[in-house]
TORSEPA-453515 format. One line per field, with one value per residue (C-alpha): x, y, z; residue in one letter. Coordinates in steps of 0.02 Angstrom, whole numbers, plus 50000, padded with zeros to 5 digits. Example, Ala and Ser with C-alpha at 12.3 -4.5 7.8 and 13.67 -1.06 7.14 Angstrom:
<pts>
x: [50615 / 50684]
y: [49775 / 49947]
z: [50390 / 50357]
type: [A / S]
</pts>
This chain:
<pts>
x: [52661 / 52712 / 52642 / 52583 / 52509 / 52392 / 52359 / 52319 / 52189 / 52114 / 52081 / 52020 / 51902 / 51849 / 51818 / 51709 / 51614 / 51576 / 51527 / 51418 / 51329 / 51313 / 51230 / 51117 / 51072 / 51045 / 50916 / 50804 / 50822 / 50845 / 50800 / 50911 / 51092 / 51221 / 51324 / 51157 / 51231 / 51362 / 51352 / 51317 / 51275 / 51169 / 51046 / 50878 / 50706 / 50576 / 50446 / 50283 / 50107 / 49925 / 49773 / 49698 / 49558 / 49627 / 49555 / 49675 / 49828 / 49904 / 49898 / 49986 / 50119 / 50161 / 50169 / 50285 / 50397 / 50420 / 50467 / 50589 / 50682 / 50695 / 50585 / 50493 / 50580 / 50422 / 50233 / 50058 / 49924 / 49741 / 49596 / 49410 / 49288 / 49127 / 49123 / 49242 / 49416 / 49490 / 49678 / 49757 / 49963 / 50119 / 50311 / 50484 / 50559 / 50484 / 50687 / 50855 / 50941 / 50874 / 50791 / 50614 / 50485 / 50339 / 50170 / 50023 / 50063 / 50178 / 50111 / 50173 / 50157 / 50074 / 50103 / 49955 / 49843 / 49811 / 49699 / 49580 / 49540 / 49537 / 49394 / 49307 / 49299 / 49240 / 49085 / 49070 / 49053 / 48948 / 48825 / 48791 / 48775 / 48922 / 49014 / 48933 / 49033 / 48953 / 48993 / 49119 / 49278 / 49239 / 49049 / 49147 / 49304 / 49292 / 49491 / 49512 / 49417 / 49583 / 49669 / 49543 / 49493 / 49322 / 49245 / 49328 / 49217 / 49259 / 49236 / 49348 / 49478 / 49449 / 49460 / 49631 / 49573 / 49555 / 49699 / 49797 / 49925 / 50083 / 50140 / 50216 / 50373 / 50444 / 50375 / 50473 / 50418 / 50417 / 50255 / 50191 / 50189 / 50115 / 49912 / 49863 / 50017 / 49988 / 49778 / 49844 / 49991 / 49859 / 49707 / 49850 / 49913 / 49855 / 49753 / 49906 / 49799 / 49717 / 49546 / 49536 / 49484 / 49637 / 49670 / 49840 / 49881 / 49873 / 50007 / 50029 / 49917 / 49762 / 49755 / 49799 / 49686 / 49543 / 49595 / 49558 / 49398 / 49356 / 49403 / 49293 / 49120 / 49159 / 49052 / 49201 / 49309 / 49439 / 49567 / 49552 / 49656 / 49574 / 49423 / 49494 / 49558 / 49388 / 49283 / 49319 / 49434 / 49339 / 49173 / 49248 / 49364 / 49525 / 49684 / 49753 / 49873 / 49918 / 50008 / 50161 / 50105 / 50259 / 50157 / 50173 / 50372 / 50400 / 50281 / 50332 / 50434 / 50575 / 50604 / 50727 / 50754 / 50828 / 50999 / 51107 / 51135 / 50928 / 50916 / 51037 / 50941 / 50760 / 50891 / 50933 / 50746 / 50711 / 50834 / 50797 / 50629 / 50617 / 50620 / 50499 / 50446 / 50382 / 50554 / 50650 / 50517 / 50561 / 50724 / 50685 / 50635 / 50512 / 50405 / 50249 / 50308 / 50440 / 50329 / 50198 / 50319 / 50484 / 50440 / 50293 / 50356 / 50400 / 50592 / 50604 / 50644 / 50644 / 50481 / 50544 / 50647 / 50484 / 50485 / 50549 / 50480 / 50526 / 50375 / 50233 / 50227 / 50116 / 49943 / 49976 / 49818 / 49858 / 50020 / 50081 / 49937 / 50008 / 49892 / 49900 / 49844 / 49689 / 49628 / 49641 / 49550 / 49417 / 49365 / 49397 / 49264 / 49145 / 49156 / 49158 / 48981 / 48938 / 48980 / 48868 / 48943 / 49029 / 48975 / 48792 / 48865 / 48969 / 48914 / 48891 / 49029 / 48904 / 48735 / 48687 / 48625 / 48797 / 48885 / 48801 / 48863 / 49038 / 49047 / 48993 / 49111 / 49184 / 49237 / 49398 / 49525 / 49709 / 49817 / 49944 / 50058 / 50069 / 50033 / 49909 / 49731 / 49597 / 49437 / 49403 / 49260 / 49162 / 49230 / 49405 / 49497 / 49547 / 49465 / 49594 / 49597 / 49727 / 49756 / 49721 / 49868 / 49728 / 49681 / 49530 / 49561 / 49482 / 49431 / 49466 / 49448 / 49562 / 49739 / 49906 / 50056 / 50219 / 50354 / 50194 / 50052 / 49893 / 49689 / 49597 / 49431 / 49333 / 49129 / 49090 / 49166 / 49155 / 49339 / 49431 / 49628 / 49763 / 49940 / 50095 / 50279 / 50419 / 50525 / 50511 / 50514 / 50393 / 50204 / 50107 / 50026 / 50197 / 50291 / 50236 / 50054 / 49989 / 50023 / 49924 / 49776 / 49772 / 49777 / 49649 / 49524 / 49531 / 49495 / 49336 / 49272 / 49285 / 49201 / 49043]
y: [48909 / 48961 / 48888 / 49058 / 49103 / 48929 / 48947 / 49120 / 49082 / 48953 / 49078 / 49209 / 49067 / 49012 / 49198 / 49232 / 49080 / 49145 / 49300 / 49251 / 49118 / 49286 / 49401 / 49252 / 49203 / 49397 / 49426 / 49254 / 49263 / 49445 / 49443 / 49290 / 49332 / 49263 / 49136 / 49029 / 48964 / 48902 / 48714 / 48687 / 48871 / 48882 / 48975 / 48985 / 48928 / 49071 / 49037 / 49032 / 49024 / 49045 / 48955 / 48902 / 48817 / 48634 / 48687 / 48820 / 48743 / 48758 / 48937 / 48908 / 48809 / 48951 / 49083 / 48962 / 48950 / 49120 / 49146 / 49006 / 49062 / 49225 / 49304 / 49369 / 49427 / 49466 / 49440 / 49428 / 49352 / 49354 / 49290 / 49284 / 49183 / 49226 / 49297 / 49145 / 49173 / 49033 / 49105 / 49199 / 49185 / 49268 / 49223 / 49276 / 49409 / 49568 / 49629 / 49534 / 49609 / 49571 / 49413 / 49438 / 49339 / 49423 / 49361 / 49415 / 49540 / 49644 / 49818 / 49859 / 50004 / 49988 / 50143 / 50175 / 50045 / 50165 / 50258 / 50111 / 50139 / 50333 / 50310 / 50189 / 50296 / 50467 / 50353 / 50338 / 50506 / 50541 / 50397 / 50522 / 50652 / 50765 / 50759 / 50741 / 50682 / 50806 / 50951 / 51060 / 51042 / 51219 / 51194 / 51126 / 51222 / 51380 / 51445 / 51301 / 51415 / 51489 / 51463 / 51410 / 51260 / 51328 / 51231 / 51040 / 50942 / 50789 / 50670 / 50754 / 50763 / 50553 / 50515 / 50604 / 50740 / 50864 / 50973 / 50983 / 50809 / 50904 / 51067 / 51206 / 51212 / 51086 / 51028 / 51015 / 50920 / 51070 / 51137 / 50958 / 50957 / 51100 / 51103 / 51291 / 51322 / 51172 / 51186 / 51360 / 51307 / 51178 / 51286 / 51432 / 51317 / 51349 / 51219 / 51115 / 51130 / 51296 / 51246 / 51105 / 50916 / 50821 / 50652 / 50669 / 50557 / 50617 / 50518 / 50589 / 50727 / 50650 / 50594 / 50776 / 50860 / 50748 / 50762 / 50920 / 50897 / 50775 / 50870 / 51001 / 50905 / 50770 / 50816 / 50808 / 50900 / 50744 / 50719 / 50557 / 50451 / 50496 / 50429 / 50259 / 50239 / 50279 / 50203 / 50124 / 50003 / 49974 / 49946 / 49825 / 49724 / 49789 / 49889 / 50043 / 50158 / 50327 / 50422 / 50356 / 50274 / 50234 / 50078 / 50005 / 50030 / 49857 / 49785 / 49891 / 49799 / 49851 / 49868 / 49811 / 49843 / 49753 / 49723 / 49837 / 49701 / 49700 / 49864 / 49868 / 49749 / 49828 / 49979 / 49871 / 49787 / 49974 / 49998 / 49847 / 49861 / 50058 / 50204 / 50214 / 50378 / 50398 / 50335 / 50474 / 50598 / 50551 / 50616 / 50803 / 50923 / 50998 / 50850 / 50817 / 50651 / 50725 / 50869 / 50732 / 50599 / 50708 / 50877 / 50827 / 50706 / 50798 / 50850 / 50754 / 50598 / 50449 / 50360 / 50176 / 50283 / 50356 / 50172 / 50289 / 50391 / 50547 / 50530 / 50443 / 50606 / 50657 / 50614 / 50531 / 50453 / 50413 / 50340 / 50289 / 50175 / 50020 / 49874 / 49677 / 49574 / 49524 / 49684 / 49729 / 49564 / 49582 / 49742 / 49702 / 49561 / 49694 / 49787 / 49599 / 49590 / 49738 / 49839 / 49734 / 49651 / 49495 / 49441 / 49496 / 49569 / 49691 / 49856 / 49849 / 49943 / 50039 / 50049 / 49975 / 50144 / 50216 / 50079 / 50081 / 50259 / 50244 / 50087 / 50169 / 50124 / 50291 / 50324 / 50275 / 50398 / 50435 / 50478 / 50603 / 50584 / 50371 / 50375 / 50228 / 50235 / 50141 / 50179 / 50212 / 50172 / 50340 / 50321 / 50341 / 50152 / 50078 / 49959 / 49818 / 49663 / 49534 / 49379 / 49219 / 49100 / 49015 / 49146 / 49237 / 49397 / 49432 / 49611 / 49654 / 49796 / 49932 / 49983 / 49930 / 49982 / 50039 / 49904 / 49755 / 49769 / 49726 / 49784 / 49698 / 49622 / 49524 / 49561 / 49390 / 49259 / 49381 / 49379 / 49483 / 49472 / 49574 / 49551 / 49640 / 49646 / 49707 / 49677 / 49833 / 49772 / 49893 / 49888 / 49768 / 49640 / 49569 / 49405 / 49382 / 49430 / 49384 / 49182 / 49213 / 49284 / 49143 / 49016 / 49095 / 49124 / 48960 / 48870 / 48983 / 48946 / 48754 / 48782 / 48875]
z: [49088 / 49255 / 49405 / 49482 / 49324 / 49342 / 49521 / 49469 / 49339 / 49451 / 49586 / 49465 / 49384 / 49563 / 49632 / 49472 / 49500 / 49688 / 49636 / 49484 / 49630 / 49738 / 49584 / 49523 / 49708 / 49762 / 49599 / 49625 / 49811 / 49887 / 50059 / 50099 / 50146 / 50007 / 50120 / 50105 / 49922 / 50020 / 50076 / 50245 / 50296 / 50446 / 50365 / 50501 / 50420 / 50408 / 50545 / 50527 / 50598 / 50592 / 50513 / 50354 / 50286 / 50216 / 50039 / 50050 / 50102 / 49907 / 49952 / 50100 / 50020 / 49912 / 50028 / 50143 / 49968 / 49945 / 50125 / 50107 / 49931 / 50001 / 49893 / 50053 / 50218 / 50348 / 50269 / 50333 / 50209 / 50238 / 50161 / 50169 / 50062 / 50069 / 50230 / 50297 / 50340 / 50241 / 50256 / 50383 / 50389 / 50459 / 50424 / 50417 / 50512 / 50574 / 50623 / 50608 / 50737 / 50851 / 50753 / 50791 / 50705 / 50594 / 50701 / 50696 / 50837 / 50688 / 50629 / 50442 / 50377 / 50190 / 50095 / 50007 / 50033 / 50187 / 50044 / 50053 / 50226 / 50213 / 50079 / 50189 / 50331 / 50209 / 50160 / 50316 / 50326 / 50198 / 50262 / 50406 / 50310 / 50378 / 50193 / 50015 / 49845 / 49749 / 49852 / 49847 / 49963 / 50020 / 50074 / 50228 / 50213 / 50138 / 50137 / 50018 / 49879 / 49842 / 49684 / 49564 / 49701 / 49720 / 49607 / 49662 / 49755 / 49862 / 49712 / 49623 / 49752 / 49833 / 49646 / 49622 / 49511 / 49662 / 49555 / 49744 / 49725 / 49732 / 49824 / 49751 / 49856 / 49957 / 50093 / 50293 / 50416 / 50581 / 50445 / 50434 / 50633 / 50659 / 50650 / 50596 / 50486 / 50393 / 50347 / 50320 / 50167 / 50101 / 50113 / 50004 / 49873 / 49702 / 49581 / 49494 / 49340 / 49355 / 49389 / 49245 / 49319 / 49279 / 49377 / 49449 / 49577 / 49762 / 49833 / 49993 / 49980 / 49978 / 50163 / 50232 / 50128 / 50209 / 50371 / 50359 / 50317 / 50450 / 50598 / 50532 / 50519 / 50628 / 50788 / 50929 / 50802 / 50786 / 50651 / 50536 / 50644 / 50818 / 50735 / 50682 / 50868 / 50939 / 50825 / 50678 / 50735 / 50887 / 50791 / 50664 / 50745 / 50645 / 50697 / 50616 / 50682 / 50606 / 50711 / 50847 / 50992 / 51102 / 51175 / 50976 / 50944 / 51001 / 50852 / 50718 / 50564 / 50495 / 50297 / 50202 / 50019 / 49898 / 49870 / 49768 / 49618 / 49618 / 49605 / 49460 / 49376 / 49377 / 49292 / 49157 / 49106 / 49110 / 48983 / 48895 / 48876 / 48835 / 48925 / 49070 / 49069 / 49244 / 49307 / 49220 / 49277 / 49431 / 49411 / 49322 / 49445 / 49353 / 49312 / 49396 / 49449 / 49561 / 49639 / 49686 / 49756 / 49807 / 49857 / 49939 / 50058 / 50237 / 50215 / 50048 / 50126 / 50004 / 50022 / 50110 / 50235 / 50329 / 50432 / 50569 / 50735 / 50631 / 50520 / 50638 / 50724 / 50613 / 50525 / 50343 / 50288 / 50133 / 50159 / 50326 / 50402 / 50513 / 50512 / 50479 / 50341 / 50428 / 50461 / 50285 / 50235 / 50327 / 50288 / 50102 / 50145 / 50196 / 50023 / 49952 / 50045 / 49974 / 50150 / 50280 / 50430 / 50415 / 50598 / 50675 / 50831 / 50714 / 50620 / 50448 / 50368 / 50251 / 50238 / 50065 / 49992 / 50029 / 49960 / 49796 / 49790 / 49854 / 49726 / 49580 / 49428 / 49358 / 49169 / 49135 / 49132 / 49119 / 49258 / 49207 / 49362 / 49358 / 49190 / 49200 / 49107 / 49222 / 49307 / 49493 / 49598 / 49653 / 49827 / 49749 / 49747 / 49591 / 49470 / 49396 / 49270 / 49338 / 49234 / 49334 / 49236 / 49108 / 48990 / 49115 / 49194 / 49356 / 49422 / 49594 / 49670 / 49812 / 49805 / 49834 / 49919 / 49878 / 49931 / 49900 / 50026 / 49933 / 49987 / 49862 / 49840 / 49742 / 49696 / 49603 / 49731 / 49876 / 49913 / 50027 / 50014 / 50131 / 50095 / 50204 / 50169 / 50254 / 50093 / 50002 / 49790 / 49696 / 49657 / 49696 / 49634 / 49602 / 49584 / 49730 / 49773 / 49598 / 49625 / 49796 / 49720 / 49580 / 49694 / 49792 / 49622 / 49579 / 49739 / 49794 / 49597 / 49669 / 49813 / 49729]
type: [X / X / X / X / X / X / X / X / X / X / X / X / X / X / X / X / X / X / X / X / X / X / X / X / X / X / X / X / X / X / X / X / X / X / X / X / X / X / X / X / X / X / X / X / X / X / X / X / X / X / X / X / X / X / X / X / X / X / X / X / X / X / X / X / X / X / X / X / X / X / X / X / X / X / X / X / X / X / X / X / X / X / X / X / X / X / X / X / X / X / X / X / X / X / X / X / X / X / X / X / X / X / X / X / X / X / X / X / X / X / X / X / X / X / X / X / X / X / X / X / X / X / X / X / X / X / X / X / X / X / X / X / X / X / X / X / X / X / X / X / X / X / X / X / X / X / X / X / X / X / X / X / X / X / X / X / X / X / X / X / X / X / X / X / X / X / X / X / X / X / X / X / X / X / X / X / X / X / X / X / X / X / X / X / X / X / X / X / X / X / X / X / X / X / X / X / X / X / X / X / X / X / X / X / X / X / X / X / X / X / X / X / X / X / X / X / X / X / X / X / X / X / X / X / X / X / X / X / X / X / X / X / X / X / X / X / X / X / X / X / X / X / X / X / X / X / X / X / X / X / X / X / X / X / X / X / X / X / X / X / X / X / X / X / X / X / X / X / X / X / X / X / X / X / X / X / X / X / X / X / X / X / X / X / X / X / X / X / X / X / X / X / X / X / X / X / X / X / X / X / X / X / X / X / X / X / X / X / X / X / X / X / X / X / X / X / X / X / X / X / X / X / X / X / X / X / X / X / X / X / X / X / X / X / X / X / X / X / X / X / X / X / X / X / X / X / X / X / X / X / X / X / X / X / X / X / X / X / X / X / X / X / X / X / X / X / X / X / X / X / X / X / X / X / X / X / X / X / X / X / X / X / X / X / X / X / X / X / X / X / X / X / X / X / X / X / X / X / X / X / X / X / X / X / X / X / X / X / X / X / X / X / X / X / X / X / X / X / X / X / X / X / X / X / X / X / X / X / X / X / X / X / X / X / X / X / X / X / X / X / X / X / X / X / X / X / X / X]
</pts>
């Protein structure tokens, strides 16, 4: 055999081998670059910093693991224990370039865990009386009658079945911006189901359609964010953003997605394990899937791309909230605690009459948009089973973001758990997440 053809094969052998180690390193460690599988790459350890409680420091340990395999890029975990905060965490990166570490000065934006705080603040609302469940969206807003709405009431639409979660023709962002033209399109568009309850998830439409409720009974007339700024956040010691705030750019994370052989491989367990049929909906223009999540979204911008200035113009309370982990914890806490303060100096979040309303366990029922049978809480968060590793499940309560973010608690061992991720993967709990929250379970059952 010729001595090219040898040398030859070697190198073919030896650049297969390199790019197998890239593929296998890229799918069990993502958000590290690929010249860490090489020996002696200068690869930087993920900072990180904060507190926990030493009963927790398993939990810590993990979340330091994931960080380090790359498995995580930028995080924030938080955790409270009956009423103790037992956990609070940041590490990673909040940008590479520059390399900026993820502190606990980092806003995040979680997707739809924003929902959780959007139905905390309309109990609030309905604890002063300026909104009712039972009542109809038009008591308080009476253009929104159109198109067989007139019967929906805020119930209905908090618990997704409001019959408004997608628009009718896609939406741009200069009618998003402005005020009048926009109540006007959402007060116009038609029932999705012609009048008939159906849950249907309200991705992003959930926020703006409350919004416009709350600048309409709220006394000084503000929208849903200017009330978070001037009160809520003030009153419970937590910070949410909605809208740009040149003063924040500095703190913002970036996102990063997963890499391109990832993304090729959630394709193929697709594949392999049968069709998912909300995926493909996603792709047929017709489908309810894409109206909800495509045409609704300002300009039609893919869903991890609205990390930009473009989209915090605007008001998005159901799916562009910037927070921390520990602002989501505590408040979790709070609905832990069944909505009382955590601290005596603070407000109670909710009053205990409201809370056994907002809280009330609704029937199960299918959602035909996310295709995912569960029940919600009156208030309109979700209701889930999550195994704990041994056999038990554990319910917690809230909602989760897309990309990972978790706002979850727990009724029987009064825990409150906030997770944030700048490494965008899918829903959440994930891989991730769901050793956290075992971890978590077992040590407050110890510590009963």
């Amino acid at each position: 055999m010729p001595r090219w053809w040898t040398l030859t094969g070697v190198g073919l052998v030896g650049l297969i081998a390199v790019l197998v180690n890239i593929a296998q390193h890229q799918l069990e460690a993502p958000f590290l670059p690929w010249t860490c599988t090489f020996p002696m790459s200068a690869c930087p350890a993920s900072p990180m910093q904060g507190y926990v409680h030493p009963d927790y420091t398993s939990v810590k340990n993990t979340f330091a693991d994931q960080l380090a395999r790359g498995k995580d890029l930028g995080a924030g975990l938080a955790v409270y224990v009956r009423n103790e905060l037992v956990i609070d965490l940041h590490g990673g990166w909040q940008s590479m370039h520059p390399r900026t570490p993820y502190t606990n000065d980092t806003l995040q934006l979680v997707y739809s865990s924003t929902k959780v705080l959007t139905a905390m603040v309309v109990a609030q609302f309905v604890q002063k009386g300026l909104l009712d469940y039972d009542a109809t969206v038009a008591t308080y807003w009476p253009e929104f009658a159109q198109g067989n709405k007139e019967n929906v009431t805020l119930a209905d639409l908090m618990q997704h079945a409001g019959g408004v979660g997608f628009m009718d023709a896609p939406l741009d962002l200069a009618t998003v911006l402005d005020t009048e033209k926009f109540s006007a399109l959402l007060a116009r568009q038609p029932h999705n189901f012609q009048g008939s309850r159906v849950r249907a998830y309200h991705s992003m439409t959930l926020g703006w359609y409350v919004n416009e409720l709350i600048r309409r009974v709220d006394p000084q007339g503000r929208t849903l964010g200017q009330f978070i700024q001037d009160d809520f956040n003030v009153n419970h010691g937590v910070e949410w953003h909605l809208k740009h705030n040149e003063a924040l750019q500095s703190r913002f994370a970036d996102h990063f997605e997963l890499p391109a052989i990832g993304q090729l491989h959630d394709v193929y367990q697709v594949l392999k394990n049968g069709l998912d049929f909300f995926t493909f909906d996603l792709l047929l223009k017709h489908s309810k899937p894409y109206k909800t999540f495509i045409n609704t979204m300002p300009d039609q911008d893919h869903a991890y791309h609205i990390n930009n200035p473009k989209h915090r113009q605007y008001e998005g309370p159901s799916f562009n909230g910037y927070t921390n982990a520990v602002s989501m914890a505590k408040l979790a806490a709070m609905m832990a605690n069944q909505g009382q303060a955590l601290m005596a100096e603070e407000p109670d979040l909710l009053d205990k009459a409201t809370f056994a309303t907002a809280a009330e366990v609704q029937p199960v029922t299918h959602d035909v948009v996310i295709r995912m049978t569960m029940p919600l809480l009156k208030m309109g968060v979700g209701v889930f089973d999550l195994p704990l590793g041994d056999g038990e499940m554990m319910q917690f309560r809230g909602w989760s973001g897309a990309g990972g973010s978790l706002f979850f608690w727990n009724d029987q061992y009064q825990i409150g758990f906030g997770y944030t991720t700048n490494a965008l993967i899918g829903a959440a709990p994930d891989s991730r997440t769901l050793p956290l929250l075992q971890q978590v379970v077992q040590q407050a059952k110890k510590s009963l």
